[in-house]
ROMAR-945559 format. One record per residue (C-alpha): z negated, x, y negated; residue number from 1. Coordinates in steps of 0.02 Angstrom, whole numbers. Last residue first. Example, Ala and Ser with C-alpha at 12.3 -4.5 7.8 and 13.67 -1.06 7.14 Angstrom:
2
+--------+--------+--------+-----+
|     zz |     xx |     yy | num |
+--------+--------+--------+-----+
|   -357 |    684 |     53 |   2 |
|   -390 |    615 |    225 |   1 |
+--------+--------+--------+-----+
//
This chain:
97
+--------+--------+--------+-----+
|     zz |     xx |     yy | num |
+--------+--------+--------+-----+
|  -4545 |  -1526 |    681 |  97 |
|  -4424 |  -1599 |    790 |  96 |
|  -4382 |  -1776 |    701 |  95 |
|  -4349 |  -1656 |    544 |  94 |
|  -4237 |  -1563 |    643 |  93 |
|  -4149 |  -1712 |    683 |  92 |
|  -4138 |  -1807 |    518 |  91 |
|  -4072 |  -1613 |    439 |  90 |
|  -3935 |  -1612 |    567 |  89 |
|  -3886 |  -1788 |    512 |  88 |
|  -3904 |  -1751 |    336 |  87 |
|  -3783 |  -1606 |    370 |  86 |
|  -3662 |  -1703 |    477 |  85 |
|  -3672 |  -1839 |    328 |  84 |
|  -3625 |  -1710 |    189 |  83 |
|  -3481 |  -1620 |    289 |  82 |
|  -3403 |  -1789 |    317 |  81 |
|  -3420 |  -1819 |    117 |  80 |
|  -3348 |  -1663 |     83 |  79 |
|  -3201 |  -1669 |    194 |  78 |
|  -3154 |  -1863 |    132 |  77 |
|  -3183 |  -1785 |    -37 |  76 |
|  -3036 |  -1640 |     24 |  75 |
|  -2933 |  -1747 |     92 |  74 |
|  -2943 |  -1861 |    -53 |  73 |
|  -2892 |  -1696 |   -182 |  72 |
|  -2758 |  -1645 |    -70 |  71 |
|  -2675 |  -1831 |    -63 |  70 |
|  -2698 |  -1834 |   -261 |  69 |
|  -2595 |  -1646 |   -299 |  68 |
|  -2464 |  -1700 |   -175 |  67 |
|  -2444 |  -1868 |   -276 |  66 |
|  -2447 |  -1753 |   -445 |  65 |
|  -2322 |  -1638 |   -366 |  64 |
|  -2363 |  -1451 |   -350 |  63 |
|  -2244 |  -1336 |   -469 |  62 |
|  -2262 |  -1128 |   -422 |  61 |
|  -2167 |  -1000 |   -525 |  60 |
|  -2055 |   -882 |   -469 |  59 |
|  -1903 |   -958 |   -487 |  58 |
|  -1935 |  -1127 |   -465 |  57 |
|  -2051 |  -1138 |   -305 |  56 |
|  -2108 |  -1286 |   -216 |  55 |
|  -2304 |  -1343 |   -181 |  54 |
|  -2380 |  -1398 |    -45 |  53 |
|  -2582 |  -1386 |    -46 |  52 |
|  -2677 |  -1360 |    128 |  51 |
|  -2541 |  -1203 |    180 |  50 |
|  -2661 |  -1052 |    157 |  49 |
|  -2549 |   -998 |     36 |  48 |
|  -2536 |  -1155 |    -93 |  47 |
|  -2765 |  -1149 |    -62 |  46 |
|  -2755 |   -998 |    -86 |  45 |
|  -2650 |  -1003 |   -242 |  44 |
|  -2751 |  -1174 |   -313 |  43 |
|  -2932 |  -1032 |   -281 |  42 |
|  -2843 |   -919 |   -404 |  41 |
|  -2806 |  -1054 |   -550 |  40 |
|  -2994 |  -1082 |   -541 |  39 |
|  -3082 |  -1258 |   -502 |  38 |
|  -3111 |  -1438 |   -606 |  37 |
|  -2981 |  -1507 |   -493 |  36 |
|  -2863 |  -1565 |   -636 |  35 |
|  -2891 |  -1406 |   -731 |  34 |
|  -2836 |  -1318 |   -562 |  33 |
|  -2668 |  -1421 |   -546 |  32 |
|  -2622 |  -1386 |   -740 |  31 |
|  -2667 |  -1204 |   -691 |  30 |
|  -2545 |  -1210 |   -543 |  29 |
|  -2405 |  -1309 |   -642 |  28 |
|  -2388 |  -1492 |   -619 |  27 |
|  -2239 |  -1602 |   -569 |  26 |
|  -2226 |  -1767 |   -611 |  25 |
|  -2093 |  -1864 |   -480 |  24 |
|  -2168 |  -2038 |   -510 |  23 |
|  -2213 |  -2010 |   -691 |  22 |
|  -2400 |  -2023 |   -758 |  21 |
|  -2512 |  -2168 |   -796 |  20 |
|  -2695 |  -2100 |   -808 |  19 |
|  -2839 |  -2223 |   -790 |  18 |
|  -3014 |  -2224 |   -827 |  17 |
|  -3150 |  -2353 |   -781 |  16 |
|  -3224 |  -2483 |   -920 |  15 |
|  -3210 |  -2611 |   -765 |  14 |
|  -3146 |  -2744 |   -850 |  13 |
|  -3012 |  -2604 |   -900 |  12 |
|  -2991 |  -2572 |   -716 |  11 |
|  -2949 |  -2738 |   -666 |  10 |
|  -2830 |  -2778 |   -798 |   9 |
|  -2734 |  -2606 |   -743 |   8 |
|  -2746 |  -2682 |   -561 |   7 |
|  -2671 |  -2859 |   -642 |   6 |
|  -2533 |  -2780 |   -716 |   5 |
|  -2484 |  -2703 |   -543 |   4 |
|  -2490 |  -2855 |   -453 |   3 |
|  -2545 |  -2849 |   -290 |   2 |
|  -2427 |  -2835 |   -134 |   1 |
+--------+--------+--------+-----+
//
């Protein structure tokens, strides 16, 4: 298991940014958005369309910051597989023409 000081070492030689946050930190909806760079609405559907867990206090929404991370790799992994199947497609209709 690597050493935890020597990842943060890593990533300073690196210049690249880090964030250090609690193991059970709990965000609200528009704390989750800012962190996605996308609207408060579009972290809702996302809770109601059952892709983001979240648990209610009350009546308010709180997403955990490891829930928040798996969500947002799922989604680049998404993105990037959407990507290639378009550059694929475009390869092939280029090969037609």
């Amino acid at each position: 298991m690597p050493c935890f000081f020597a990842d943060v070492l890593r990533q300073m030689a690196k210049r690249e940014p880090m964030v250090l946050v609690p193991q059970k930190l709990e965000l609200t909806t528009q704390q989750a958005a800012a962190l996605l760079n996308v609207s408060r609405p579009f972290v809702i559907k996302e809770i109601e369309a059952g892709r983001l867990k979240c648990r209610l206090i009350n009546r308010h929404r709180r997403i955990e910051f490891e829930e928040l991370m798996r969500y947002k790799d799922e989604q680049k992994q998404r993105s990037a597989g959407a990507l290639k199947r378009l550059n694929d497609l475009s390869q092939e209709m280029g090969e037609e023409l």
